[in-house]
Every structure is written in C-alpha cells, then in structure tokens.
C-alpha positions in Angstrom: 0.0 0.0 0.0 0.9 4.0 -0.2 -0.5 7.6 0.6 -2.5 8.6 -2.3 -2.2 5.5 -4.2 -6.2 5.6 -5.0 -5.3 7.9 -7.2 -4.0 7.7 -10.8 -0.3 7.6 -11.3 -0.8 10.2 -14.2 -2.5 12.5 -11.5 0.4 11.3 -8.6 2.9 11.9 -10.9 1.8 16.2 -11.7 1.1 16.4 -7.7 4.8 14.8 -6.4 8.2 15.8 -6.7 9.0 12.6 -5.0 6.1 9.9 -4.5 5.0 8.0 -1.4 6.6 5.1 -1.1 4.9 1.1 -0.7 4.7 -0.2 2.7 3.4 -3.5 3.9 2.6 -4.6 7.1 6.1 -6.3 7.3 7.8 -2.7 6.9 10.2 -1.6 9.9 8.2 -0.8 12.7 9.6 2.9 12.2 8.3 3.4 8.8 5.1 2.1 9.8 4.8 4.3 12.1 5.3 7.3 10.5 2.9 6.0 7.7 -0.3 5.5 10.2 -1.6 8.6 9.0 -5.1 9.1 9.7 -6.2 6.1 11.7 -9.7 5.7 11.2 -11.8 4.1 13.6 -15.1 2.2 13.6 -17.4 0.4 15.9 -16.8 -4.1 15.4 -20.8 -3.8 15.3 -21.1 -2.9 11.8 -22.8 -5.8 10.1 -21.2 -4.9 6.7 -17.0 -4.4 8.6 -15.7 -6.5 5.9 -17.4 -4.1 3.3 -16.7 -1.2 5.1 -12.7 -1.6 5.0 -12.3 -2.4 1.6 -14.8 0.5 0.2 -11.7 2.5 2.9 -9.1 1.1 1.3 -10.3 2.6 -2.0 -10.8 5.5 -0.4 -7.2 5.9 0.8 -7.4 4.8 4.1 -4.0 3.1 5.2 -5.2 1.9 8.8 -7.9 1.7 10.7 -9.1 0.2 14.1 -11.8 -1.9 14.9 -13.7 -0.9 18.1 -14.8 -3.1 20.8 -14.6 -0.4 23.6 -15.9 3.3 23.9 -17.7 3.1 20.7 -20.2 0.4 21.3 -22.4 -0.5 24.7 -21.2 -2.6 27.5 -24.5 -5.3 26.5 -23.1 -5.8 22.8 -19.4 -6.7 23.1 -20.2 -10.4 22.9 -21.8 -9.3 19.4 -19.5 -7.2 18.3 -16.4 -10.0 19.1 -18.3 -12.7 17.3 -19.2 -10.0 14.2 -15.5 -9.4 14.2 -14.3 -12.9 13.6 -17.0 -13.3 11.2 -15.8 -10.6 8.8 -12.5 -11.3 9.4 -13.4 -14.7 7.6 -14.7 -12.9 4.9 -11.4 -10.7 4.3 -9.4 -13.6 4.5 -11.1 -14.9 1.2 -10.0 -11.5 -0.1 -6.8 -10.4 -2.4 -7.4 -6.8 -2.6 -5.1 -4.7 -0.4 -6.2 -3.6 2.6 -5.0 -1.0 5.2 -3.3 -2.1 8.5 -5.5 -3.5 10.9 -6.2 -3.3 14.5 -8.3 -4.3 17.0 -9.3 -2.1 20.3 -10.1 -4.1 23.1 -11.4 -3.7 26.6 -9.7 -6.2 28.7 -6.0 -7.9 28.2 -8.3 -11.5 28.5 -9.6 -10.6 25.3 -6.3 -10.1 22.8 -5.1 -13.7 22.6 -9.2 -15.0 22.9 -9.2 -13.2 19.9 -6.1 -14.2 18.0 -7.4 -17.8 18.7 -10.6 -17.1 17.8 -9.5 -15.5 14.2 -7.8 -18.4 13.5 -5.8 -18.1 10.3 -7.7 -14.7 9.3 -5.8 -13.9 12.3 -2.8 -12.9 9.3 -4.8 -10.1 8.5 -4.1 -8.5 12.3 -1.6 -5.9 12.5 -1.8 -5.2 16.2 -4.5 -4.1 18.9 -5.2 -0.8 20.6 -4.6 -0.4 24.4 -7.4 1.3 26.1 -6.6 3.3 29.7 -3.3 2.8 29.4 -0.9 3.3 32.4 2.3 1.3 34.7 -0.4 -0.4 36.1 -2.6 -1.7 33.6 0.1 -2.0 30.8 2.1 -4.4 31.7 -0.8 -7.1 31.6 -1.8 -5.6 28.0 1.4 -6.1 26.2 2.5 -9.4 28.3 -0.7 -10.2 26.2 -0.1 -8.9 22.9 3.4 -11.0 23.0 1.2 -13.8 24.2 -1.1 -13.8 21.2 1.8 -13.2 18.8 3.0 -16.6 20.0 -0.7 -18.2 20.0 -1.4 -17.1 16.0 2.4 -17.6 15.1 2.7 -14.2 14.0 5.9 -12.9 12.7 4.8 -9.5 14.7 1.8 -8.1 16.7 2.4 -4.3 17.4 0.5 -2.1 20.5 -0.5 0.9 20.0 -1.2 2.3 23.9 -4.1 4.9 24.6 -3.0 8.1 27.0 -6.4 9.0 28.7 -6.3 8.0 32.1 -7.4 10.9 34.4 -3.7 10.0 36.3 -2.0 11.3 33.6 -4.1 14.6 33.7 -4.4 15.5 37.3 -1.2 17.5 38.1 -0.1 16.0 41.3 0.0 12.4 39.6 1.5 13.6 36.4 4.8 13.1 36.4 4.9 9.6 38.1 2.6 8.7 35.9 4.4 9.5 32.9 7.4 7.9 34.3 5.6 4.8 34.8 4.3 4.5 31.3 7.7 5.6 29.9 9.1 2.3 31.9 6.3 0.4 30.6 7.0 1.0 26.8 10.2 1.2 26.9 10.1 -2.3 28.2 8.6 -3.3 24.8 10.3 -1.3 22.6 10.1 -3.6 19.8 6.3 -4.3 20.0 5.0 -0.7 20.9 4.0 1.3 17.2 2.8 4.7 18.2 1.4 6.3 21.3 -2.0 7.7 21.2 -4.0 10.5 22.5 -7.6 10.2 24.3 -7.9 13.8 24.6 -12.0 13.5 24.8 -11.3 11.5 28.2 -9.2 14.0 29.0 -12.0 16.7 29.0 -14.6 14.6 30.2 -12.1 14.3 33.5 -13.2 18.0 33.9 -16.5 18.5 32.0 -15.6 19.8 28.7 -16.5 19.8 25.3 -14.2 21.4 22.6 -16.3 23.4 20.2 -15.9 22.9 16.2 -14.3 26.4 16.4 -11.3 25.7 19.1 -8.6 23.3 18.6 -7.1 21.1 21.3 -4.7 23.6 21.9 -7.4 26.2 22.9 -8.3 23.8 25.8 -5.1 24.5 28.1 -5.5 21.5 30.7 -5.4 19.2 27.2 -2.9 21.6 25.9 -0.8 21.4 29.1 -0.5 17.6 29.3 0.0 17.2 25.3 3.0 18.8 25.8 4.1 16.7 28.7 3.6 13.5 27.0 5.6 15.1 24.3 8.2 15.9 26.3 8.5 12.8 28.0 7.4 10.1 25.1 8.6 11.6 21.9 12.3 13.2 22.2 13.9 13.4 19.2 17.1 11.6 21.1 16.5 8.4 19.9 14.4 7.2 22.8 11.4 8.6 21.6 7.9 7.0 20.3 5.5 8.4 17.2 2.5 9.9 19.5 -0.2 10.3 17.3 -3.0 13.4 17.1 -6.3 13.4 18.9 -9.5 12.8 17.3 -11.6 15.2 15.9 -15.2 15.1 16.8 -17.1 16.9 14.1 -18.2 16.3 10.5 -21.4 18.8 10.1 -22.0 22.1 10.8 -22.7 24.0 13.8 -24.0 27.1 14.9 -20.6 29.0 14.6 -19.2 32.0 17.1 -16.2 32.4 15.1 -15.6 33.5 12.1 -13.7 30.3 9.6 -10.5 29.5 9.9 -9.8 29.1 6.6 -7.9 31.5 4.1 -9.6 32.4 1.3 -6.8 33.1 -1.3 -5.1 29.7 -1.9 -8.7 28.2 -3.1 -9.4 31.4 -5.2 -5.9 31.0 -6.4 -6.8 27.5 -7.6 -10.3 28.3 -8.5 -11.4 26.1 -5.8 -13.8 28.4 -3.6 -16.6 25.8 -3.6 -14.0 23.3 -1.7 -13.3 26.2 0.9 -17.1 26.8 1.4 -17.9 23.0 1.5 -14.6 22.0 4.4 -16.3 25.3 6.3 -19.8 23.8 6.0 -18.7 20.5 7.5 -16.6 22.1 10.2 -13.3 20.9 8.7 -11.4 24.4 8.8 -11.1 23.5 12.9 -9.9 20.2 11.8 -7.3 21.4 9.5 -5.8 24.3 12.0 -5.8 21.4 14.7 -3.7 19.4 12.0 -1.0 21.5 11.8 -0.9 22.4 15.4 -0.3 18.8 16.0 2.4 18.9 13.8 4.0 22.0 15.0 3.7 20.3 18.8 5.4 17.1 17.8 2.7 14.6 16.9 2.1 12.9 13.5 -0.8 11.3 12.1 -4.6 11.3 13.8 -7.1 9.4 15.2 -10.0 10.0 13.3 -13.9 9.0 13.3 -15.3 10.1 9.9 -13.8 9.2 6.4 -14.4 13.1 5.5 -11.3 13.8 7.7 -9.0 11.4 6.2 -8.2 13.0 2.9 -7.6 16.0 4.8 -5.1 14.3 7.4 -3.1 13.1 4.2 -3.2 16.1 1.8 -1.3 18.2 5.4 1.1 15.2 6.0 2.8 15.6 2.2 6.4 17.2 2.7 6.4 20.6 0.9 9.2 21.0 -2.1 10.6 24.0 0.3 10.4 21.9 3.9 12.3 18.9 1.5 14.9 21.2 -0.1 15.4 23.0 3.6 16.4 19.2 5.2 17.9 18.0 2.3 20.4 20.9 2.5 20.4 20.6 6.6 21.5 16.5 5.9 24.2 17.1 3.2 27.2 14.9 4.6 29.6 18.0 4.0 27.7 20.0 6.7 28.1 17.4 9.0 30.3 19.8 11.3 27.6 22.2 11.3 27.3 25.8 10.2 24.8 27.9 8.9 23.1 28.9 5.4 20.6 30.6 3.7 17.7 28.4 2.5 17.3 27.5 -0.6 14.2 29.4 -0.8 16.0 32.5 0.6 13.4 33.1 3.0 14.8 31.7 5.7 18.0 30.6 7.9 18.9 26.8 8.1 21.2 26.2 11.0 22.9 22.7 10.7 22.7 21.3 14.2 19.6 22.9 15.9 18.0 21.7 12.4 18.9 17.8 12.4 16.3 16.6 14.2 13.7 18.2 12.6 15.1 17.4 9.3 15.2 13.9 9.8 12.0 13.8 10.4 11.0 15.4 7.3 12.8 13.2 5.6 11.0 10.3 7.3 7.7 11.7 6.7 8.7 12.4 3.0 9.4 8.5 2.6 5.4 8.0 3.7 3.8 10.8 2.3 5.7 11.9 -0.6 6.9 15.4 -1.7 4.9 17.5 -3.5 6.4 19.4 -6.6 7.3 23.0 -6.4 4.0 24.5 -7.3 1.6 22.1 -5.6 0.1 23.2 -2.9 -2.5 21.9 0.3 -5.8 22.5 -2.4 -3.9 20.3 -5.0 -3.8 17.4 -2.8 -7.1 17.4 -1.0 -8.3 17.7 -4.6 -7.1 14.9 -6.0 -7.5 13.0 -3.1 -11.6 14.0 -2.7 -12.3 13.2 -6.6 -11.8 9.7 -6.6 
C-alpha cells in the first residue's frame, strides 16, 4: 500500500516531486509508524466491517481500528467480538489490499481469545489498541499482545497504547505517571507502534467539550498535558515513540461563534472556492488548524472517526518542495560539522545542528507521504485526493 495510491499515477505523478513510497505490514516498525496517517476508527458492530474496509481502502485509508470499547455498549461486546471474527473470515477470502488492521479491546483476557478465535484470518491483524493505558494496567496488555503473537504464530503483533487516564491529567500524579508509562514501553520497545491521545477523556475528566471552532490547543489542561507527554514520550534523542493526534469530533456544521479558519486566497488561487465553502460547511477548517498544530507540537498522524477527515489528514502530511529542499540541505554529509546557510528558498535561515532533528524527520515523513512538486500546494492534494 501508499499515501495517495487511490489515485491515478498520471495524476500522482503532476502532484509529487518525490512519490509516497509502498509499505506492507512487514515494513520496519519505524516506517510504519510514520505511515499511520489518519487512523480511522469504527465500531466491530457494523454488520457490513468486511465491506466497510475495503470501500476505505479505496478511499485511501492506510489503517484503521476496529472498536470493541468506547464506541459500542457494555451489552453488545459479545456481538460485536463474534461479528468481528466473522468478517475477518470474509477478508481472509479477499486479495485486494487492505489497510493495517487493529483491533481495540477492553480487557487484556480478550487479545489472545481473539487471536485464537480468528484463527488463520488472524494474518490479516496488525496489532491491537490499548485502552486506559498506564504502569499499572500496561504491563498485563502487552504481556498479552506477546502472548497472542505466539498463540497465532505471527511474525509481529504491534501495540498501540491509549494516554487518557485521568492520572495522567491531574497534576499531582503527572509526572509519576508518565514515568511509569515511559518504563512500561520502553520495556517493549520492539512491539509498541505509536502512542495515542484520548484527549476527549481528557475533557470529560473536567466536563468539557471542545467546540468545532477551538482546537485542542485552545483547551489549556489538554494543551498542558499534550506537551508533557511530548516531552517525555517523543524526544527526538532516539528514545522517543510516534504519539499520534487526537481525534476530531465533528463532521457537520454547527452554529458557529467564530468566524472560519480558513484563508480564502489559496482556493481562489486554484479556483477552488466551492471546496473552501464546502470543508467550512462541514466544520473541517477547525480540523485542518488542529492538524498543523499537532504537527508544530510534535505529533504525527490522527485518530479519526469520519472518512471526511482522512483525505484531509493526508493532503497536510505531504512534505512541501521547500520543507524537503530546507532538510535535504540541513543532511548534506559536507555539513556534518555544522554551520549555517541561507535556505534555498532565501526566505529563511537553516542552522545545521539545531536543524537535524527536525530534518530527519522530514525526511522520514517524505518516505510515507511523498513530496509535492514545487508549485503544488495543500488544495492540489485534497483535490485529487476528494475526486476519486
């Protein structure tokens, strides 16, 4: 699979200075991760799953995770496990290419009851989702994970925790807390994927409710303990883990206090006002602002609950021409004793050292997503990616 590869190469090939590259499941752990992209998730009680992923995968979708916790009632988790091994059955039979897989579960009982109840459509698995994750629960969860790797005789079987535990939010339990989950992954290293944000159990620890026209980053107590988890779970040192964005909750408008946060001239520049008017209509200027904030704070790729907001997600994650030059030049093996330079662009300064980090992950992020060509902007890609 790859970013954009629903749509035509004669379209990929006008939109990218350097195309995404194919991943499979069996990719290093570290390109997976930056290829996640928007995770998209969706309740295991939907009697047409099977259906659902591959119309997804079509769509663009590289991963998505099947929900057997917040999403559906306490009373229909039997169901919902017995409709997942059902339609698991039927993608087995399948040869089309599908996104990576996961499952979120409730309990650790449930990962390898699962594995052994998928039986060989177990293959099509990439990992599960750890709900309420902390020191004290998350040991149990992965001892699991490794357990069902062993039970379905799976090369790999990859966690991806969930930060939401009201622990982790309260101040005075903060920082133990976070040192506790940092021992716990860093335990399992090998088998942990990405880290991910439950930023709506974060507000509900406090009563809150973003609005479509506020970002995470508006709320400060969410704000506040995205960038300790940052801080603590994602250092560009080499110890860090991908921590991935938090979910967006809308997908049709609202009553709005604010005017939209959307410019006007790139779409008139492209002749693309309609698009502006329609992401404003379906509250997806928020969503956008709150993509690049999550960039700018660290975090790549996003949980999301509607397939509206997965083009998006994708069209923000392609490496601009000038982000690409500016680490290319940062990376050159000549300037490996440092220095500094004007960008290429000659708007800006590119200081070897200070820059490193952040251009290597550019450059990691440009492997997943592609580049886009000099003159191709945002619009371009959301475009292409919304006509097919």
């Amino acid at each position: 699979m790859r970013h954009f590869g629903h749509v035509s190469p004669t379209v990929r090939k006008d939109l990218f200075h350097q195309e995404p590259a194919e991943f499979t499941g069996a990719s290093p752990a570290r390109t997976l991760a930056a290829a996640l992209g928007a995770t998209l998730y969706s309740p295991a009680t939907r009697p047409q799953l099977a259906r659902d992923i591959r119309k997804q995968a079509g769509r663009g979708v590289v991963s998505m995770v099947l929900c057997l916790e917040d999403s559906i009632s306490d009373g229909d988790v039997t169901g919902a496990e017995e409709n997942l091994v059902r339609q698991f059955g039927e993608l087995d039979a399948d040869a089309d290419e599908l996104p990576l897989l996961f499952i979120r579960v409730r309990t650790p009982e449930q990962i390898p009851d699962l594995v052994r109840r998928l039986g060989g459509s177990a293959g099509r698995l990439s990992g599960f989702v750890l709900p309420k994750f902390n020191e004290g629960t998350g040991v149990a969860f992965l001892e699991a994970v490794a357990e069902a790797e062993a039970v379905g005789g799976h090369s790999r079987l990859y966690a991806m925790p969930v930060l939401e535990t009201p622990d982790l939010l309260h101040l005075e339990t903060r920082v133990e807390t976070l040192a506790g989950i940092s021992r716990t992954v860093n335990s399992h290293r090998e088998r942990v994927l990405a880290l991910r944000l439950g930023v709506t159990d974060f507000c509900s620890a406090y009563g809150l409710r973003r609005t479509p026209d506020m970002t995470a980053y508006d709320v400060q107590i969410v704000a506040g303990v995205i960038a300790d988890v940052v801080n603590v779970l994602s250092r560009a040192d080499g110890t860090g883990f991908t921590v991935t964005g938090p979910v967006w909750e809308y997908f049709r408008s609202q009553q709005r206090l604010f005017k939209p946060q959307l410019r006007r001239s790139p779409f008139l520049e492209e002749g693309v006002e309609e698009l502006r008017t329609a992401l404003i209509e379906h509250d997806l200027d928020g969503l956008l602002r709150e993509i690049e904030l999550d960039r700018a704070n660290g975090l790549l790729g996003k949980t999301c609950i509607h397939p509206a907001h997965v083009t998006p997600v994708h069209a923000l994650s392609v490496v601009s021409h000038e982000e690409f030059c500016d680490a290319q030049d940062i990376l050159r093996p000549e300037r490996g004793g440092g220095g500094v330079m004007r960008s290429a662009y000659t708007n800006k300064m590119n200081e070897v050292k200070p820059h490193r980090a952040w251009a290597e992950r550019t450059i990691q992020r440009a492997e997943v997503f592609g580049v886009a060509k000099e003159e191709v902007g945002f619009v371009d890609l959301l475009t292409a990616g919304l006509q097919v």
